[in-house]
FIDOKE-955801 format. One line per 2 residues: number of its first residue (from 1); their letters; for each residue x, y negated, z negated of N, C-alpha, C, CB. Coordinates in Angstrom, 1 decimal. Last residue first. Glycine has a CB too. Layout:
# FIDOKE-955801
NUM	A	X Y Z X Y Z X Y Z X Y Z; ... .
# end
This chain:
# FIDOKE-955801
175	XX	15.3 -9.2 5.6 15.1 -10.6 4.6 15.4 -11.8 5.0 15.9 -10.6 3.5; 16.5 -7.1 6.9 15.7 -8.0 7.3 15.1 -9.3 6.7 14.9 -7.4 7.5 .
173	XX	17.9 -5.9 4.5 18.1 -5.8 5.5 17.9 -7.1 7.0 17.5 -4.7 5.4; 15.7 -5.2 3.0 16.8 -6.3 2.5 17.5 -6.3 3.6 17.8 -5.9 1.2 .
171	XX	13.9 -3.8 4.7 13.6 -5.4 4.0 15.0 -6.0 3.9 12.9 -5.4 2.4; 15.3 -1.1 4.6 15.0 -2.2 6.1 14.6 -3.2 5.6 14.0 -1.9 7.4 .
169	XX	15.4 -0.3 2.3 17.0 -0.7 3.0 16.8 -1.5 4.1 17.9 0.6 3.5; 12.5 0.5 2.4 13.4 -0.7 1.2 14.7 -1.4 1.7 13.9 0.1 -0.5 .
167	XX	12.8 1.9 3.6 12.1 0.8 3.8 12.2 -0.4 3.4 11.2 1.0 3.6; 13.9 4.4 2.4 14.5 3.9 3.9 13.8 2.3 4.0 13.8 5.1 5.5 .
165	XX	12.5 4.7 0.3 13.8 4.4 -0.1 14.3 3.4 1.4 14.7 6.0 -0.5; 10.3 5.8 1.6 10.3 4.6 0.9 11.0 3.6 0.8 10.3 4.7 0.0 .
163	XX	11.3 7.9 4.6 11.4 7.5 3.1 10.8 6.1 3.0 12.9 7.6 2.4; 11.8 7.0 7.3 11.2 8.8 6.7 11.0 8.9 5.4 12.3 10.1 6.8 .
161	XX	9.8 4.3 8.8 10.8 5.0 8.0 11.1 6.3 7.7 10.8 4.7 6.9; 9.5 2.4 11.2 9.1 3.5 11.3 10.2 4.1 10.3 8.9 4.0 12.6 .
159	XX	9.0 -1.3 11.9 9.9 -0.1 11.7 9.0 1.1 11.1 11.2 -0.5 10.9; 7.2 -2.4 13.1 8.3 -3.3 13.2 9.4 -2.1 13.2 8.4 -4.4 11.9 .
157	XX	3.9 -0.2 14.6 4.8 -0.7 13.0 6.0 -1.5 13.7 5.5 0.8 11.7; 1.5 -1.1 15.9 2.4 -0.3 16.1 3.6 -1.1 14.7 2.9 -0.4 17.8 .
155	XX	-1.8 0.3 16.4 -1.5 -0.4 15.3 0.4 0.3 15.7 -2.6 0.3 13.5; -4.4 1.2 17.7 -3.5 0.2 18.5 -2.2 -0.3 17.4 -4.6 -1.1 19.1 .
153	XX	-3.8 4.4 16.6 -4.7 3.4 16.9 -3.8 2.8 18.3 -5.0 2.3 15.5; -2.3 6.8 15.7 -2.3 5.5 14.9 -2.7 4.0 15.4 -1.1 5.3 14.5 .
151	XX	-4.0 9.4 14.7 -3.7 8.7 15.6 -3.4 7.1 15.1 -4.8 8.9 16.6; -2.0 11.7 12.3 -2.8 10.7 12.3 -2.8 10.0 13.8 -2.5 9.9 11.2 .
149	XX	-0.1 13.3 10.9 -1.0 13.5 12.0 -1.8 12.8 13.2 -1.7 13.9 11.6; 1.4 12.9 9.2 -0.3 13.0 8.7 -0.6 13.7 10.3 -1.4 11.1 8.2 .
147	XX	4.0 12.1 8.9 3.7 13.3 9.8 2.4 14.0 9.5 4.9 14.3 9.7; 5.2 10.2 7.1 5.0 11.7 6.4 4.2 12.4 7.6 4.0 11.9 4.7 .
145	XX	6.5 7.7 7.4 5.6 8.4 8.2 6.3 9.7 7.6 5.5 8.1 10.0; 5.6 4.3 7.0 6.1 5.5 5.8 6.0 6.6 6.8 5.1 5.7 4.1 .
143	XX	6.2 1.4 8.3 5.0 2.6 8.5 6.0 3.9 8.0 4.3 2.8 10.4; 6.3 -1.6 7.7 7.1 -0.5 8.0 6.1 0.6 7.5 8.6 -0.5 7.3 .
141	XX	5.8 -5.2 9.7 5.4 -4.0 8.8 6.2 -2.3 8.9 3.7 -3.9 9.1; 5.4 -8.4 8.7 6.4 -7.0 9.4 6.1 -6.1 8.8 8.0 -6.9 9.3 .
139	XX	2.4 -10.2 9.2 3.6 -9.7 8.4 4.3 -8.8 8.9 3.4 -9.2 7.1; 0.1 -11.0 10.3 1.7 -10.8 10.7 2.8 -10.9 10.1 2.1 -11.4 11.5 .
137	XX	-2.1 -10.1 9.9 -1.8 -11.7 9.5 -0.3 -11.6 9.5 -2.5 -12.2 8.0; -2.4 -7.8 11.6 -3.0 -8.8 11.8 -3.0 -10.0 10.8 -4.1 -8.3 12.0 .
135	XX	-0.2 -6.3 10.6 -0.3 -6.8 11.8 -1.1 -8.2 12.1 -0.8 -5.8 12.4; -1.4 -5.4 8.2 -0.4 -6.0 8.1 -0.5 -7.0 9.6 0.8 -4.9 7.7 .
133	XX	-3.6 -3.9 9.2 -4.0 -5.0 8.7 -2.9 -5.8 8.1 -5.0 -4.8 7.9; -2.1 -1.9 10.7 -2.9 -2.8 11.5 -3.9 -4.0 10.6 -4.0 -1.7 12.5 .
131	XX	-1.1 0.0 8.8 0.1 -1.0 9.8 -1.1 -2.4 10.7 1.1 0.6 11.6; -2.9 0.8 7.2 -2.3 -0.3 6.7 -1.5 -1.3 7.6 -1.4 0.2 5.7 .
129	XX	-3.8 2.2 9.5 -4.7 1.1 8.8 -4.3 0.2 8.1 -5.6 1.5 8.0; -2.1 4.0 9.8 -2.2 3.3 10.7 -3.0 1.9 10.0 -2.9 4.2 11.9 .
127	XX	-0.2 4.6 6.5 -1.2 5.2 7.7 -1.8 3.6 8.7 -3.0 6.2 6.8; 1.5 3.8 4.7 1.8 5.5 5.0 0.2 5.7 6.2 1.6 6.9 2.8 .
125	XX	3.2 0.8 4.6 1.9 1.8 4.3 2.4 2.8 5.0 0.4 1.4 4.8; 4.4 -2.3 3.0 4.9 -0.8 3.7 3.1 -0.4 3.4 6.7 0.4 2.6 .
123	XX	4.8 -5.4 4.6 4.1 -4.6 4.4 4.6 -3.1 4.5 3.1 -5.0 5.0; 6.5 -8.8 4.0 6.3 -7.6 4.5 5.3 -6.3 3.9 7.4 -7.4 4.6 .
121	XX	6.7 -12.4 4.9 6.4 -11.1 4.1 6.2 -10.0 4.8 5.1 -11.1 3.4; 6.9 -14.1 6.1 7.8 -14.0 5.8 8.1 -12.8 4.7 7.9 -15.2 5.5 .
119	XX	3.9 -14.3 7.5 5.3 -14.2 8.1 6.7 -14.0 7.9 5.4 -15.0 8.4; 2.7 -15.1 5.0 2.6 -14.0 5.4 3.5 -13.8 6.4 1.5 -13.7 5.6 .
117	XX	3.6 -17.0 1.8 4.2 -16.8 3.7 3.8 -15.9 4.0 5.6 -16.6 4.2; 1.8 -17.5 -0.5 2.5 -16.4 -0.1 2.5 -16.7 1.4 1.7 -14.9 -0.5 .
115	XX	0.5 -17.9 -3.0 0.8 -19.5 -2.0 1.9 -18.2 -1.0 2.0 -21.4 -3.3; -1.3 -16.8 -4.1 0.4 -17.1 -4.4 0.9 -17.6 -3.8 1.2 -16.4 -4.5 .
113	XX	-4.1 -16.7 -3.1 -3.6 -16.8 -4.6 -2.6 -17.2 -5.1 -3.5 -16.0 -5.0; -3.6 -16.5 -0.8 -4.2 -17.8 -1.2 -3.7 -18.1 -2.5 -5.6 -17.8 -1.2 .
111	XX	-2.7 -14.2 -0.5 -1.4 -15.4 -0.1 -2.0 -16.0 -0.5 -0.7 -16.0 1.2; -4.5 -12.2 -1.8 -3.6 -12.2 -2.2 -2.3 -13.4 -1.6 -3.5 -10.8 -2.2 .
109	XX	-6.0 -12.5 0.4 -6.6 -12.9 -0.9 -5.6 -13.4 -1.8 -7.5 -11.9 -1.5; -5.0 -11.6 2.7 -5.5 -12.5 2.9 -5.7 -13.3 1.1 -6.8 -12.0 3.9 .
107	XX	-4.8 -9.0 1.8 -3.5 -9.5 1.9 -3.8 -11.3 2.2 -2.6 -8.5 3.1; -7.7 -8.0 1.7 -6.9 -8.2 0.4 -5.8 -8.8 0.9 -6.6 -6.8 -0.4 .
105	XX	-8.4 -8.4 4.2 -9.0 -9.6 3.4 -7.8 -9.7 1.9 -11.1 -9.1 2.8; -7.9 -7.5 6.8 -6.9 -8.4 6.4 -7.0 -8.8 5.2 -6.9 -9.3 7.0 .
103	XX	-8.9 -4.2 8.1 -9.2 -5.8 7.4 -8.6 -6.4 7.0 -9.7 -6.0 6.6; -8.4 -1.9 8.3 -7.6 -2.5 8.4 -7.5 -3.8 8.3 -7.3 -2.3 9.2 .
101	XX	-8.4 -2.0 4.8 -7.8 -2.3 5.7 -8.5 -1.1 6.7 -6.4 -2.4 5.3; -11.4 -4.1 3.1 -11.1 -2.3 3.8 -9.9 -2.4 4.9 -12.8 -1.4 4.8 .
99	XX	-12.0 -7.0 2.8 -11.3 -6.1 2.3 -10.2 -4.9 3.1 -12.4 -5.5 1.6; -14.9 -7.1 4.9 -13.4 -7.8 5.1 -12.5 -7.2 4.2 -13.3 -9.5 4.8 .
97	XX	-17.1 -4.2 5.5 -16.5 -5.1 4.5 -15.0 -6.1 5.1 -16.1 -4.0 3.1; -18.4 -2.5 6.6 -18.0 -2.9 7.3 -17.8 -4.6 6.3 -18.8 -2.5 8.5 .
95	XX	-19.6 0.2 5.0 -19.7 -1.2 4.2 -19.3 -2.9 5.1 -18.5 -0.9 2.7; -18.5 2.5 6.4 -20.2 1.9 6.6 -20.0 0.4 6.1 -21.5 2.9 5.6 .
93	XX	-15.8 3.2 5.2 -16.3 2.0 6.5 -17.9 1.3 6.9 -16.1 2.8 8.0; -16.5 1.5 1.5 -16.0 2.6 3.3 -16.6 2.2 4.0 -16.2 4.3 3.8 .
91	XX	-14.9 -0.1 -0.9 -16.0 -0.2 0.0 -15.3 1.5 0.8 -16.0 -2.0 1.3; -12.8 -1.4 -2.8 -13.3 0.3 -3.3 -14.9 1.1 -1.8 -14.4 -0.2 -5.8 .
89	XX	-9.7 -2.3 -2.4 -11.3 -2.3 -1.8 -11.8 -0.8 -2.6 -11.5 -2.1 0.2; -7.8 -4.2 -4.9 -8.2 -2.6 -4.1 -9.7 -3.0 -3.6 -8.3 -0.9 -5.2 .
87	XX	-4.5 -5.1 -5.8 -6.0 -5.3 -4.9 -6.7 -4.4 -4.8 -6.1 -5.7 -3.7; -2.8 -5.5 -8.0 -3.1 -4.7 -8.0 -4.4 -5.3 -7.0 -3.0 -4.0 -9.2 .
85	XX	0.3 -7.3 -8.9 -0.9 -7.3 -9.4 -1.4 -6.7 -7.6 -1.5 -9.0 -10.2; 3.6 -6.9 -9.6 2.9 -8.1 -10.0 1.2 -8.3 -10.1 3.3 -9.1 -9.0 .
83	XX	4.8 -3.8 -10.7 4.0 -4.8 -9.6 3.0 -6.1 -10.2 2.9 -3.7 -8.6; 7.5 -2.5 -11.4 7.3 -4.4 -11.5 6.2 -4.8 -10.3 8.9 -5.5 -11.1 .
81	XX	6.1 0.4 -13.2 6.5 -0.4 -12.0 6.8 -1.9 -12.1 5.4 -0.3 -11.0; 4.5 1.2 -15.3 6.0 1.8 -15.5 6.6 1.0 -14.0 6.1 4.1 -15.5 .
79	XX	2.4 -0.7 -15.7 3.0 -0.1 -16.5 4.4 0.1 -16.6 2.6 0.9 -16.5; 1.1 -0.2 -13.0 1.3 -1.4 -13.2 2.3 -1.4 -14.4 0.1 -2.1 -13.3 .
77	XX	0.5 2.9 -13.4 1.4 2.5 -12.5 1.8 1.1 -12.8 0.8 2.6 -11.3; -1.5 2.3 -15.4 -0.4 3.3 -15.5 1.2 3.0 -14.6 -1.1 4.7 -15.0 .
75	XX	-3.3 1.1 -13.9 -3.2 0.4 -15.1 -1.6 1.0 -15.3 -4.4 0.8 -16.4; -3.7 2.4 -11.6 -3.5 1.5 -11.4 -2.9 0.8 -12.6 -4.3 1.2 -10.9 .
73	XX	-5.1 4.8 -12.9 -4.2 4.5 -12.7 -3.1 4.1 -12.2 -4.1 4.7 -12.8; -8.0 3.1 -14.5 -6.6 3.9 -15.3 -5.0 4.3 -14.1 -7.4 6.0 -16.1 .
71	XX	-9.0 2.2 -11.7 -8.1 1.2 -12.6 -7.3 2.0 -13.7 -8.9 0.2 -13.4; -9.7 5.1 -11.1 -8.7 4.2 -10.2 -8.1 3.7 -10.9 -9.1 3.2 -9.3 .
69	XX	-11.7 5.7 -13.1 -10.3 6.3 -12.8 -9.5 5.9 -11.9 -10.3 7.6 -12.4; -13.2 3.3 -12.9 -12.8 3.9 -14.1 -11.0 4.8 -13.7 -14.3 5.1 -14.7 .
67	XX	-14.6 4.3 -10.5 -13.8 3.2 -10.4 -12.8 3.1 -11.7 -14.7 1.9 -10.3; -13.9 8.0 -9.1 -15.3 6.9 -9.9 -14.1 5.3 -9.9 -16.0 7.7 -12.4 .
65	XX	-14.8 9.7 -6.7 -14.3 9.1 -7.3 -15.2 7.9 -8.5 -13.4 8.7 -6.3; -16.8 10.2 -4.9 -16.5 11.4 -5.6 -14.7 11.0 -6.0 -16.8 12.9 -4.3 .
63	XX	-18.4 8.4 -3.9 -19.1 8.8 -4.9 -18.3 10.4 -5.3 -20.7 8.8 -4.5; -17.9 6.7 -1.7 -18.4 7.9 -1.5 -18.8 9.1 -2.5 -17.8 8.3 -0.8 .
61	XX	-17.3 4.5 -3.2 -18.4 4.5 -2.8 -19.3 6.2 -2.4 -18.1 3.6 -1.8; -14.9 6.2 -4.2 -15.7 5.2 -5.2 -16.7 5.3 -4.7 -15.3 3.8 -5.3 .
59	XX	-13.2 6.4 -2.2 -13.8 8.0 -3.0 -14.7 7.1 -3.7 -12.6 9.2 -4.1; -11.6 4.4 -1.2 -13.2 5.2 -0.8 -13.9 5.9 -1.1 -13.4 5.8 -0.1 .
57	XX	-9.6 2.9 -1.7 -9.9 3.7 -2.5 -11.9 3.6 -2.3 -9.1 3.2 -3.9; -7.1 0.9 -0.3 -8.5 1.6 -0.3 -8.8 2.6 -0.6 -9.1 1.6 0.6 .
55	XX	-4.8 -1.8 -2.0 -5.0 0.0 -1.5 -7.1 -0.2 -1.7 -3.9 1.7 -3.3; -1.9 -3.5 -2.1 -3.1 -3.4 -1.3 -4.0 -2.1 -1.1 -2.8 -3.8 0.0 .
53	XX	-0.1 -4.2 -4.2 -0.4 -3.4 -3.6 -1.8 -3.4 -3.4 0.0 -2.5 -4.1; 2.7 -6.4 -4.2 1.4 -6.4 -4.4 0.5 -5.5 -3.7 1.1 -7.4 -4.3 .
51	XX	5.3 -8.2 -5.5 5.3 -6.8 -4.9 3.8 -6.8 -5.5 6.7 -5.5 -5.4; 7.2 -10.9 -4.7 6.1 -10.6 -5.3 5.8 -9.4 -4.7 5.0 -11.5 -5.2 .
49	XX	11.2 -11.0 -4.3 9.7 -10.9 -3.5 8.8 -10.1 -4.6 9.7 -9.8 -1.8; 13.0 -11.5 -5.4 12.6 -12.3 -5.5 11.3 -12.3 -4.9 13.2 -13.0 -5.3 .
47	XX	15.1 -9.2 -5.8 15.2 -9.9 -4.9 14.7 -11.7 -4.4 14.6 -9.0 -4.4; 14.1 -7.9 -8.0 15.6 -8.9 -8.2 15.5 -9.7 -6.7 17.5 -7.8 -8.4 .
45	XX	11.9 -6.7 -6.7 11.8 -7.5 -7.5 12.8 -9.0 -7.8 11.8 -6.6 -8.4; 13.5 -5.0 -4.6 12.8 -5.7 -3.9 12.5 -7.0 -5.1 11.6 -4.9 -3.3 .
43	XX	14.5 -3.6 -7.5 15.6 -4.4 -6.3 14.4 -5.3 -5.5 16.5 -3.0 -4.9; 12.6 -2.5 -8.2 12.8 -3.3 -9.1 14.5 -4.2 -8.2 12.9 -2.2 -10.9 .
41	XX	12.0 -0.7 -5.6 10.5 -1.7 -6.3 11.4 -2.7 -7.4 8.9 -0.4 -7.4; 13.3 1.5 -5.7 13.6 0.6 -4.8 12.5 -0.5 -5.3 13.6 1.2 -3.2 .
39	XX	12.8 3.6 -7.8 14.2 3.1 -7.6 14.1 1.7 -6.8 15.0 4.2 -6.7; 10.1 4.1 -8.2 11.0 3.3 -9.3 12.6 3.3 -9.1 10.7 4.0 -10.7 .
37	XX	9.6 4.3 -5.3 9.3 3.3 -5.9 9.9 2.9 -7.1 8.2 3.3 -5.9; 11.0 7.2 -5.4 11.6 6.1 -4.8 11.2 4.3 -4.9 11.5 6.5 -3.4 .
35	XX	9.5 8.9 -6.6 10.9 8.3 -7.4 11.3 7.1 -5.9 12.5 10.2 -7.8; 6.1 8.3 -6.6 7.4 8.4 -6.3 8.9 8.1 -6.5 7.4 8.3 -5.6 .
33	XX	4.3 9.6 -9.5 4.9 8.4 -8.7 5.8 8.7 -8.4 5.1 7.2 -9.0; 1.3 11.4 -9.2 3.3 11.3 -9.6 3.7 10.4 -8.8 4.5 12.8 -9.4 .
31	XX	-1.5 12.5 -10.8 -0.4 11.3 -10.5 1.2 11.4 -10.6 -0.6 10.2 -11.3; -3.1 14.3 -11.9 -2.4 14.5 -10.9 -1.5 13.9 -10.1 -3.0 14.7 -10.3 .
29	XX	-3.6 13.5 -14.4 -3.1 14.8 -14.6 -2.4 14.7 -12.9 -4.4 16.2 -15.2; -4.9 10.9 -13.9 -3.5 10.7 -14.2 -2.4 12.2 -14.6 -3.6 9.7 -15.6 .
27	XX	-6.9 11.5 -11.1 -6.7 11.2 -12.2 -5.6 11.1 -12.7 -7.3 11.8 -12.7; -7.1 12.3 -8.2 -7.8 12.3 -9.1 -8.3 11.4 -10.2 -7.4 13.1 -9.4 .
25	XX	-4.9 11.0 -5.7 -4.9 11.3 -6.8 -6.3 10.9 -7.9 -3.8 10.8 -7.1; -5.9 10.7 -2.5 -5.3 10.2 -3.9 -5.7 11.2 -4.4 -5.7 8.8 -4.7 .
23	XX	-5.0 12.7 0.0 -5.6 12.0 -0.5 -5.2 11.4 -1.5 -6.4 12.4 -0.8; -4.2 14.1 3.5 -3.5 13.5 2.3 -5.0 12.6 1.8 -2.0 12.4 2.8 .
21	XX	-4.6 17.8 4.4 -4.8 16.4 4.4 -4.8 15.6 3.3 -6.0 16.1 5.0; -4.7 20.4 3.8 -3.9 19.8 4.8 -3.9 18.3 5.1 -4.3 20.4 5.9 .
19	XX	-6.7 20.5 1.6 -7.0 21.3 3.0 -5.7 20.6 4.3 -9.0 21.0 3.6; -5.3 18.4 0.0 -6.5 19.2 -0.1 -6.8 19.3 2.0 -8.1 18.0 -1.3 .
17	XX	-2.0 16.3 -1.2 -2.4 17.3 0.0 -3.8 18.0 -0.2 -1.3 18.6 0.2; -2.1 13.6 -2.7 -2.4 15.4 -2.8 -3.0 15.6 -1.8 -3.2 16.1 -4.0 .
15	XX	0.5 11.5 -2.3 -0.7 11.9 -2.3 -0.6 13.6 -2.5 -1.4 11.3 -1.0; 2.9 10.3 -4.8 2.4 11.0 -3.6 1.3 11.0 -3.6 2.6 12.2 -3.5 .
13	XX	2.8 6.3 -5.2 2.7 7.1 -5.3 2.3 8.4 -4.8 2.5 6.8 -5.6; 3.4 4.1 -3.3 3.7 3.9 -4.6 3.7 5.5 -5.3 2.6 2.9 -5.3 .
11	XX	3.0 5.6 -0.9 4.1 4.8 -0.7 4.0 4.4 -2.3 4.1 3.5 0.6; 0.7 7.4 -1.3 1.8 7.7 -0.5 2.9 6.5 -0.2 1.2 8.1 0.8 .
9	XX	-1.5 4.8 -2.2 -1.1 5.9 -2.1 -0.6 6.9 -1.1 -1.7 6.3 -2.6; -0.5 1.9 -1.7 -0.6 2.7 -2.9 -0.4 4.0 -2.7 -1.9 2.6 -3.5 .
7	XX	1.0 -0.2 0.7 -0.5 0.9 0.0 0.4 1.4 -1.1 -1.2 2.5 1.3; 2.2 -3.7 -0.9 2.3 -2.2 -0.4 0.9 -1.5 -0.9 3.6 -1.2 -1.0 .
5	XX	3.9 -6.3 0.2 2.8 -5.7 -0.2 2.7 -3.6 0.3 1.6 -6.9 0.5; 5.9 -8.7 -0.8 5.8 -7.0 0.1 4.6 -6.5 -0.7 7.5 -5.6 -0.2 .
3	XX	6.2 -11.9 -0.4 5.9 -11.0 -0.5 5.7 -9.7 -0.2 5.6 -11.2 -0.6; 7.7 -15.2 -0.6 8.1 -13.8 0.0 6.9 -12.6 -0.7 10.0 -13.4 -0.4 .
1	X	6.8 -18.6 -0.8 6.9 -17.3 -1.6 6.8 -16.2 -0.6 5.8 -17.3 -2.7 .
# end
């Protein structure tokens, strides 16, 4: 079994920019899913690959999120998307948890579950953390890059997209 696993936010959905820097989304007043996930997510589907989104969601612990409003919309998204099913760490780093990418644990959790090739699977994320816990159970991975800023570690992506859409064209592509 083939799978693409994806972050959540900024590759299922935008993030909100606060002081120049990318976060989730609040609540469902502030959620907009990208039109490129409901273009390219039901092709990756026909395709035949399980589409399963791996996302850390820190605001939980750090207590300026609550868990309630994750799963509403996660619920929302699972809704209007074909994602097969939804992981999330809700830990931060203090918690030095297996989960929390760059940690392997959700994509780890998620092949036991589905009997999932991670070699044969792929990963999109929008920040170094996703590219380095794809990495590390070696899946290919394509790094969304909206130009965060961000140092991106030791973590080097397969491919480097400007879009979603672009990522999607490098799977089938690569399949």
């Amino acid at each position: 079994m083939r799978a693409v696993f994806l972050d959540r936010d900024g590759v299922i959905n935008q993030v909100v920019l606060r002081n120049g820097r990318p976060h989730p989304p609040r609540n469902l007043a502030e959620l907009r899913i990208n039109p490129d996930a409901e273009a390219g997510l039901p092709e990756l589907k026909r395709l035949g690959f399980l589409l399963l989104v791996v996302s850390n969601q820190p605001d939980v612990a750090r207590g300026t999120q609550t868990r309630a409003a994750v799963e509403e919309i996660n619920a929302y998204l699972g809704a209007r998307l074909p994602i097969d099913e939804f992981y999330v760490c809700y830990h931060d780093d203090a918690d030095a948890c297996g989960c929390r990418k760059p940690a392997p644990g959700m994509l780890l959790e998620a092949a036991r579950k589905y009997g999932v090739s991670l070699r044969d699977s792929f990963l999109i994320g929008d920040r170094w953390r996703d590219i380095e816990a794809g990495n590390r159970v070696k899946c290919k991975t394509i790094l969304v890059d909206y130009g965060y800023g961000e140092s991106p570690g030791a973590a080097s992506a397969d491919f480097v997209a400007p879009t979603l859409d672009a990522a999607v064209k490098w799977i089938i592509a690569n399949a």
